[in-house]
C-alpha positions in Angstrom: -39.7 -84.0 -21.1 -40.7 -86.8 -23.1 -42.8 -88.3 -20.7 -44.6 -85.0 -19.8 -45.8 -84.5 -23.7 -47.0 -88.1 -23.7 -48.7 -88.0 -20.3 -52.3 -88.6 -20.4 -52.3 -85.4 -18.0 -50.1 -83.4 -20.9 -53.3 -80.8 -20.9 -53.3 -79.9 -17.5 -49.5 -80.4 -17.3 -48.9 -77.2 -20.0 -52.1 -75.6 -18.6 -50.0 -75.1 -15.7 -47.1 -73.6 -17.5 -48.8 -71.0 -19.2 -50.3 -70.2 -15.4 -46.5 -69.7 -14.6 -45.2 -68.2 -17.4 -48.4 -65.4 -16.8 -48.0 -65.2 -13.2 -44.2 -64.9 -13.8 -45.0 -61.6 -15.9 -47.3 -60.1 -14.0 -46.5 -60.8 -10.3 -43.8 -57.8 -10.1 -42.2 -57.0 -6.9 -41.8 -59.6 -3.4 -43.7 -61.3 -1.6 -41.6 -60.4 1.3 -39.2 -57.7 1.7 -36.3 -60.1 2.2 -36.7 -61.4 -1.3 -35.7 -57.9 -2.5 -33.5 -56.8 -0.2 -31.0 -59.5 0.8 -31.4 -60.8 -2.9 -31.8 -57.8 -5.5 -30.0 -55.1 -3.2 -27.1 -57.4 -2.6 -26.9 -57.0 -6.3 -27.1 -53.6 -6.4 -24.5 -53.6 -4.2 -22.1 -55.5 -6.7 -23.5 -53.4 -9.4 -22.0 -50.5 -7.4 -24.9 -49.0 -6.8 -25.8 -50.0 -3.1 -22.9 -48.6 -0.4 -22.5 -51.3 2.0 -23.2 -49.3 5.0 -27.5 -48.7 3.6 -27.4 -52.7 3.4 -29.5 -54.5 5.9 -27.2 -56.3 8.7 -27.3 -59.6 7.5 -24.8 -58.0 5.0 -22.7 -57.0 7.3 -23.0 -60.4 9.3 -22.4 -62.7 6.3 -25.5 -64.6 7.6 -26.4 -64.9 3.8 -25.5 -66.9 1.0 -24.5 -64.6 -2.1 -25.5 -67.6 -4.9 -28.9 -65.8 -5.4 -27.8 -62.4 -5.6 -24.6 -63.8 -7.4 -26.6 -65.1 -10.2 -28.6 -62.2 -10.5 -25.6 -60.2 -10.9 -24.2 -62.7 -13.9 -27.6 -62.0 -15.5 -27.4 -58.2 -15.1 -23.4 -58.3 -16.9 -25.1 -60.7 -19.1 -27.7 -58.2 -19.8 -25.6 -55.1 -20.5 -23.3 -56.9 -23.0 -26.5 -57.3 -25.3 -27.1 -53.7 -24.6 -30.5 -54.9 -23.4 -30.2 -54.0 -19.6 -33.2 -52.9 -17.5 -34.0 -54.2 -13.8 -37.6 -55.1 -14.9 -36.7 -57.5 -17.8 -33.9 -59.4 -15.3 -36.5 -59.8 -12.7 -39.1 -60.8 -14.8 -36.0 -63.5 -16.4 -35.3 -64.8 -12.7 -39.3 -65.4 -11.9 -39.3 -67.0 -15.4 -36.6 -69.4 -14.3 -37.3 -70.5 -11.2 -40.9 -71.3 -12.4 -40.3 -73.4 -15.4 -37.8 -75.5 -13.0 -40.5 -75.1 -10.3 -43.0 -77.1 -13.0 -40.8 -78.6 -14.3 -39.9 -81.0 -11.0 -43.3 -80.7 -10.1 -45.1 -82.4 -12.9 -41.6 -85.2 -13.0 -42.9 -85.7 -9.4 -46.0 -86.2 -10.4 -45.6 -88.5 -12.9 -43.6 -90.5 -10.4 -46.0 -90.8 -7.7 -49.0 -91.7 -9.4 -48.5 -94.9 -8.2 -48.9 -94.1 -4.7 -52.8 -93.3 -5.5 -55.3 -95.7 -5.6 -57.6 -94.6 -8.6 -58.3 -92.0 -11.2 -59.5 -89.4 -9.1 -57.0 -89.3 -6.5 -54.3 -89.2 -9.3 -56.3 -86.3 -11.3 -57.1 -84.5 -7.9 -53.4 -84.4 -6.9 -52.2 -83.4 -10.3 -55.1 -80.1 -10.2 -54.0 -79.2 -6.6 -50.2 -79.5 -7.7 -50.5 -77.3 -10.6 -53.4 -75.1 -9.5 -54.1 -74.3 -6.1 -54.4 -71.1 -5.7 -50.9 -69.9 -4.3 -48.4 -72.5 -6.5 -47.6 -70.8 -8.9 -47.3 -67.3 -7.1 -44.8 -68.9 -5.0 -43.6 -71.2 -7.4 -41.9 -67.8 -9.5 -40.3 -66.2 -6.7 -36.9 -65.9 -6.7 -36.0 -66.5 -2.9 -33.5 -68.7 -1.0 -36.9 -70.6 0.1 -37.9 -71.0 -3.0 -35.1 -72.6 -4.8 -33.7 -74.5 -1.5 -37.3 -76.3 -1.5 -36.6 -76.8 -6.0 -33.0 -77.9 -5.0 -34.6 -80.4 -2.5 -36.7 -81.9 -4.8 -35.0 -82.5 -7.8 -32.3 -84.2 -5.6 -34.9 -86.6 -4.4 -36.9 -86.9 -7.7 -33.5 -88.5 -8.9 -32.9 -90.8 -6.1 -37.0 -92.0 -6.3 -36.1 -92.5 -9.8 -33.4 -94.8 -9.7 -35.0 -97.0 -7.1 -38.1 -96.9 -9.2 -36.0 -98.3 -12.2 -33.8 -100.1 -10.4 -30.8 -98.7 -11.8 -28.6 -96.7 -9.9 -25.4 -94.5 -11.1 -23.2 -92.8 -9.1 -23.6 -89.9 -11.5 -27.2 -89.7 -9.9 -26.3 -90.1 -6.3 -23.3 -87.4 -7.1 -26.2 -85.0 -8.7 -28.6 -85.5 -5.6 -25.4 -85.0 -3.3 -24.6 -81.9 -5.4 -28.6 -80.7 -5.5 -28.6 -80.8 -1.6 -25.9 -79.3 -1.0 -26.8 -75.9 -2.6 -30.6 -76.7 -1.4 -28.6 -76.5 2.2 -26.2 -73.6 1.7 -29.0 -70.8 0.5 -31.5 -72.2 3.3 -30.1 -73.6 6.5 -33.0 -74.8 8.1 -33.0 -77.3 5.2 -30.8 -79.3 6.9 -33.6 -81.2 9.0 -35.2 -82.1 6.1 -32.6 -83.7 5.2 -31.7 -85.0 8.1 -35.3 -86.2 7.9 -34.5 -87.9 4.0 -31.3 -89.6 5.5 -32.7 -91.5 7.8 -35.3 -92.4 5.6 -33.0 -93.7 3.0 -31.0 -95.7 5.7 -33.9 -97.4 7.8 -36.5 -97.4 5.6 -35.0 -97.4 2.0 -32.0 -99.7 3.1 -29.7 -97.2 0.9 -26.4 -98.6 0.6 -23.6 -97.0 2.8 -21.4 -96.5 -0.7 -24.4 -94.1 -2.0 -25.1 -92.4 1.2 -21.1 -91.9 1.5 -21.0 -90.2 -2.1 -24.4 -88.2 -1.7 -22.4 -86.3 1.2 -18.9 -85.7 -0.6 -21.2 -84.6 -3.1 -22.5 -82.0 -0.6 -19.4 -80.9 0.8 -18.2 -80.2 -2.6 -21.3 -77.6 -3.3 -21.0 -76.2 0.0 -17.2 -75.6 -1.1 -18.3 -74.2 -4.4 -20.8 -71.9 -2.3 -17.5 -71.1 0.2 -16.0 -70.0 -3.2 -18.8 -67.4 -4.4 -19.3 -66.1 -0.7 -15.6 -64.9 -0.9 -16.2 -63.2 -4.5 -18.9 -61.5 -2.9 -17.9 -60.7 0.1 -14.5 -60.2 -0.5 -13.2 -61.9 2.6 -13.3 -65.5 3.6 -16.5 -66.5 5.6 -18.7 -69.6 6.3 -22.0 -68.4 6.0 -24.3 -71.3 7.9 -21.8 -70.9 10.9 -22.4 -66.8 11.3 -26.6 -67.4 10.5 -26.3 -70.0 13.6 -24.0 -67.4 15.4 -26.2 -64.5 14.9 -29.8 -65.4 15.3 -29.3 -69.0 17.7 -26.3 -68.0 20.0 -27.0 -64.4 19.7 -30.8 -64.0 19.6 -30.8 -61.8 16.5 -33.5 -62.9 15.1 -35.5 -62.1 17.5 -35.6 -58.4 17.8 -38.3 -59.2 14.7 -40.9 -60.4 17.1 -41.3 -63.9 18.5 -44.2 -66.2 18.3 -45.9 -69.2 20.0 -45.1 -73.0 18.7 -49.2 -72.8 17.1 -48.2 -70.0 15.1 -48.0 -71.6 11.2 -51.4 -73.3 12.6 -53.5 -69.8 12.8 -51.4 -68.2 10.3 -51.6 -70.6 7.6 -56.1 -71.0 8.2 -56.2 -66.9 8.1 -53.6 -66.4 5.3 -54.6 -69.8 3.5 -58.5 -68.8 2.7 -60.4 -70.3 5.4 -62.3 -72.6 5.5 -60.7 -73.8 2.4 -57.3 -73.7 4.7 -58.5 -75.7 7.5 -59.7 -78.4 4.8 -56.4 -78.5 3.4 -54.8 -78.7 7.2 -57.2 -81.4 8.4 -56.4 -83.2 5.0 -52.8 -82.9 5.0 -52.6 -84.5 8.9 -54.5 -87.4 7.3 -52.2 -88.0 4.5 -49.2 -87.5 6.4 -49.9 -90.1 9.0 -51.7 -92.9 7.3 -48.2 -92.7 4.6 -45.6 -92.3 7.6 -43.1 -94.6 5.6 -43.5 -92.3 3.2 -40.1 -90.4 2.4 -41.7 -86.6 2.2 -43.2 -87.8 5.8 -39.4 -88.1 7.0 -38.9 -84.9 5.0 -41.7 -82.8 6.4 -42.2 -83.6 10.1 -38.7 -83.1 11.3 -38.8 -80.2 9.5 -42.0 -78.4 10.7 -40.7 -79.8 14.2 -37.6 -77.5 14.3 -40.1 -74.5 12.7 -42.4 -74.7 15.7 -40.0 -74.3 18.2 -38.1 -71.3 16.5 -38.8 -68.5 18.4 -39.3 -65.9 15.5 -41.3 -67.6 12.9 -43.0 -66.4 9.4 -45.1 -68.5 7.1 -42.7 -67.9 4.3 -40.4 -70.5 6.4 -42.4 -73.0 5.2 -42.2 -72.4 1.2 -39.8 -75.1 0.4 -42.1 -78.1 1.5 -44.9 -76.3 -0.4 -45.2 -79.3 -2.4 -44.8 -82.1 0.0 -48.1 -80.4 1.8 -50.0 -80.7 -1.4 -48.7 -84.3 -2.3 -49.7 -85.3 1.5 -52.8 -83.5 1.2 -53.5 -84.9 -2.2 -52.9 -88.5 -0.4 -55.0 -87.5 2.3 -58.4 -86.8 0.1 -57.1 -90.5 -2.1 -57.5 -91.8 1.3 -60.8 -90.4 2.3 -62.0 -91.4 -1.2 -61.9 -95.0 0.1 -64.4 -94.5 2.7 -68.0 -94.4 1.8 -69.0 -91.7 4.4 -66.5 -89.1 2.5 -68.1 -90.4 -1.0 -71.5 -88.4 -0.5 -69.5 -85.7 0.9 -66.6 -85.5 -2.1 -68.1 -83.4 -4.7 -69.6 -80.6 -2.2 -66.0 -80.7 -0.7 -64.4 -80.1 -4.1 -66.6 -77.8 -5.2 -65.9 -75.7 -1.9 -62.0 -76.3 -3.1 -62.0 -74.9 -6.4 -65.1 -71.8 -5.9 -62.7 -70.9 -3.4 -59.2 -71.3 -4.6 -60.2 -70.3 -8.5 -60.6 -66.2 -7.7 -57.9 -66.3 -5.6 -55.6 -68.0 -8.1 -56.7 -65.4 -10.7 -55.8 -62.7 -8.7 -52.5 -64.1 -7.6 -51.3 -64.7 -10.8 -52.5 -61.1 -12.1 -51.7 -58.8 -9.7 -48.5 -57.8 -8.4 -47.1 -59.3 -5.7 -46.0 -55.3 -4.3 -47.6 -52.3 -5.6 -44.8 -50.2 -4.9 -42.4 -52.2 -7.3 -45.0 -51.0 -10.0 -44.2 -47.1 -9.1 -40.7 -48.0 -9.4 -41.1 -49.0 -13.1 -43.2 -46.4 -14.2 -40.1 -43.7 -12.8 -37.8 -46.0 -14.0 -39.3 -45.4 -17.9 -40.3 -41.7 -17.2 -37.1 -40.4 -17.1 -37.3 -38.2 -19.8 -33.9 -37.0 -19.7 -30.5 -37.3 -17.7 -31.3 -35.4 -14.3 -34.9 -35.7 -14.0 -35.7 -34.1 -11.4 -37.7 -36.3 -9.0 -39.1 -34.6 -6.1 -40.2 -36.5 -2.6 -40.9 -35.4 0.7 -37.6 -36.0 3.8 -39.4 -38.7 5.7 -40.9 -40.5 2.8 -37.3 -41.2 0.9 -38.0 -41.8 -2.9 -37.1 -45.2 -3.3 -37.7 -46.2 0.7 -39.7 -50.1 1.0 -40.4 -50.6 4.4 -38.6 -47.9 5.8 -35.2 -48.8 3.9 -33.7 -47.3 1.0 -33.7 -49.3 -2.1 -31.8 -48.9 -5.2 -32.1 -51.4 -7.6 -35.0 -50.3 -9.3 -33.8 -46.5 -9.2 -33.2 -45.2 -12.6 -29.9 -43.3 -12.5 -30.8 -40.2 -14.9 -33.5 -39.5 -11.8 -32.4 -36.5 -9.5 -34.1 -37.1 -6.3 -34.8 -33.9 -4.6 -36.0 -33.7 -0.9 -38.4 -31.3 0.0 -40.2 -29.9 2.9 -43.2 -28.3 1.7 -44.7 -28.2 -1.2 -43.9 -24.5 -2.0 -40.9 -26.0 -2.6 -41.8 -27.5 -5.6 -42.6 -24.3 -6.9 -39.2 -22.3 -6.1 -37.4 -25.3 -7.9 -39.2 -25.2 -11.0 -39.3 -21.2 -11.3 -35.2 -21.5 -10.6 -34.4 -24.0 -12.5 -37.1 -24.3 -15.5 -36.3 -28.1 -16.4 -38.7 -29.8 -19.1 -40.5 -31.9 -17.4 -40.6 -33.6 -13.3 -42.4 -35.9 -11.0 -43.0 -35.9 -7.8 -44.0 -39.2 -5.7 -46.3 -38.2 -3.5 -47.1 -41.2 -0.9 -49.8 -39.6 0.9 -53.5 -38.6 -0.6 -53.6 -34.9 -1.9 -55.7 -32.5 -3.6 -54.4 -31.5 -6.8 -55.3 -28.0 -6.2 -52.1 -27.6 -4.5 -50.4 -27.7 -7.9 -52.3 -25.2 -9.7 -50.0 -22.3 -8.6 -47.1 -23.8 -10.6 -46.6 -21.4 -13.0 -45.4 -22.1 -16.9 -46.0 -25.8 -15.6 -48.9 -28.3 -16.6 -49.9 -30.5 -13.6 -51.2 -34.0 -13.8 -51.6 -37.3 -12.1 -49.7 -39.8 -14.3 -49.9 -43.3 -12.1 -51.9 -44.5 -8.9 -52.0 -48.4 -8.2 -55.6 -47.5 -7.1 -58.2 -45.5 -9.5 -58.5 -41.5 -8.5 -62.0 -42.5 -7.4 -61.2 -44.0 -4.6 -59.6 -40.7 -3.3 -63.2 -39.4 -3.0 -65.0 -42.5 -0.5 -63.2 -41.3 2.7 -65.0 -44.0 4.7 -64.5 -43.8 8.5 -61.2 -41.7 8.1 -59.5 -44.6 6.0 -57.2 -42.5 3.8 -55.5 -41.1 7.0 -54.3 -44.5 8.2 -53.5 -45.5 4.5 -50.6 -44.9 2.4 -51.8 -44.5 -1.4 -49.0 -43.7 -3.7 -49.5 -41.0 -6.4 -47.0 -40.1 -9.2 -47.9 -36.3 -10.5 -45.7 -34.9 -13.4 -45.1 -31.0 -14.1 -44.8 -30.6 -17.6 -43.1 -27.2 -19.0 -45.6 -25.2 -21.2 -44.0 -23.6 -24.6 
């Protein structure tokens, strides 16, 4: 830590923590539905809230290591015992987490591979575009197996870049390393070709002594025994995860029932989801670093990596999250090199002022908005249940807590009484029969309020919508039919 304080780029450095500390508050919710539920519904499940059989069927598979959802559940026992407990506070704790080791790796690396630029601007440019292009630290705060295999994969090879570095090297840091990939391998699987890549690397290029490379893997096999361990706590039988993910989506095809894509898929996806044409300077960028530093060790981590993701059949971009950094030190590399060319010199300021008019909105936004507005009408039900049995009323086919057509539980506040209706007549036989203080109803479809004025003895008002009531009223081209805007109305008993 001491040399982050004392870094001339100390500023920028804690500039970047606040930016995750912020986004880590704010940025409620997943950026995918697999972060919530094969990582927080898994917990619900220990909790004994979640029956097994409304799990998705990786659950039933074992194709998933329990370590994330395991230490989730610790926090939530944790959490309780302080009398303290709400789902909100421990998810905002796990984002919290991951992102300070997230920066915390990330500037260590930084500091470390200075040397690899050759002047003051390519070192500054690479430290901006690690700390703040626009989606590091939105993805730096999630808690996902992607996430913290690609943290995991880097502090293991921060320490062995370290050592050769000083010169010095311990068996306690080769043991760590071992220890770090291992875990890195066990939550993600595909890992295992990065560090595939990395071993070669450290044999043919690094000339790694046979000792070290020999206790990096016991190292491994010990953390993937350890993982073994909390799998069977979990699961409550004895599985090997990687072996039933390799089972179920390569021998069996599972995987692809989600939809299957060319090998040129991250290309498109990654210039329409990465903010072109700021993406496509970043891609064209990022070839150039990566192949004029091909001795480079993230090189050896990254190609044979991106290699095995191209000829996936079912592929998402999120698959790519734990080499997030490795693009931006390669792309960082590839701008030092074009820096050295006089053509790029006349060009260099328009291009970085492209980079940040761009990526400085979209940062903004990242780190402020939620990364799932329908995590945000979980909270507000969650702290508006004004007394045990609350009634909460929501329509069959919408299911009250229901995120991409499957029921969720985590965030569900257990004094809430979900009742299914109909119709909404039926609102108004359940509140002339059973005359509680106060209900709400999520409503997930646009309505006029009118339809509540009937209730008698009740007041009537809309208490939460992610969007402003306004926006009810501009009905452009039909939109609000195709559109699901959530509303949360509460019936108030009058005295």
């Amino acid at each position: 830590m001491k040399d982050i304080i004392g870094s001339k780029y100390s500023r920028l450095f804690f500039a970047g923590l606040a930016l995750i500390i912020l986004c880590a508050w704010f940025s409620t919710g997943f950026n995918q539905a697999d972060e919530h539920f094969q990582v927080l519904e898994f917990c619900s499940y220990k909790m004994g809230i979640m029956p097994a059989a409304q799990l998705p069927w990786e659950f039933a598979q074992r194709v998933r290591a329990t370590l994330l959802p395991g230490m989730a559940y610790v926090l939530v026992r944790v959490l309780n015992w302080l009398h303290i407990y709400n789902p909100f506070i421990l998810t905002f704790i796990l984002r919290l987490f991951v992102g300070i080791w997230s920066w915390f790796i990330t500037c260590k690396l930084c500091l470390l591979l200075l040397s690899k630029f050759k002047g003051p601007k390519g070192e500054k440019l690479f430290i901006l575009l690690s700390l703040f292009l626009w989606f590091v630290p939105y993805l730096a705060v999630r808690f996902t197996p992607e996430n913290l295999s690609g943290i995991a994969l880097l502090s293991g090879v921060y320490i062995i870049l370290k050592m050769d570095e000083k010169k010095t090297y311990s068996w306690g840091g080769y043991i760590i390393s071992g220890l770090l990939f291992g875990v890195s391998f066990f939550i993600r699987f595909q890992i295992l070709f990065a560090l595939a890549g990395l071993a070669a690397w450290l044999l043919f290029i690094n000339k790694t002594k046979w000792k070290y490379i020999f206790t990096i893997g016991i190292s491994m096999a010990f953390a993937i025994a350890l993982n073994v361990v909390i799998d069977y706590w979990f699961y409550g039988q004895w599985t090997f995860t990687p072996f039933n993910y390799f089972d179920a989506n390569i021998t069996r095809h599972m995987a692809v029932q989600f939809g299957t894509n060319p090998w040129w898929f991250y290309f498109s996806e990654f210039f329409m989801k990465g903010v072109p044409p700021f993406s496509l300077i970043l891609l064209v960028v990022f070839f150039i670093g990566m192949f004029k530093n091909l001795r480079d060790p993230f090189a050896w981590i990254i190609i044979p990596f991106i290699a095995l993701h191209f000829f996936t059949p079912h592929k998402e971009l999120r698959f790519l999250f734990p080499v997030a950094f490795i693009f931006v030190y390669l792309t960082a590399l590839g701008f030092d090199y074009l820096l050295s060319k006089s053509y790029y010199l006349k060009m260099h300021r328009y291009v970085i002022t492209i980079l940040w008019c761009i990526s400085i909105p979209t940062l903004l936004f990242r780190i402020l908005a939620p990364a799932n507005s329908a995590v945000c009408y979980c909270e507000y039900l969650y702290e508006h249940a004004f007394a045990k049995g609350t009634p909460l009323f929501a329509f069959h086919n919408d299911v009250d807590y229901s995120m991409y057509g499957s029921r969720a539980s985590f965030y569900k506040n257990q004094d809430i009484n979900t009742v299914y209706i109909d119709s909404l007549s039926q609102i108004n036989k359940f509140l002339e029969t059973s005359q509680p203080q106060t209900a709400l109803f999520l409503d997930k479809h646009i309505r006029n309020g009118e339809f509540f004025n009937g209730i008698k003895g009740y007041k009537t008002e809309m208490v939460y919508s992610y969007l402003p009531a306004w926006i009810g009223k501009i009905n452009f081209n039909n939109w609000e039919e195709r559109t699901e805007i959530w509303r949360i109305y509460r019936f108030s008993k009058l005295n």
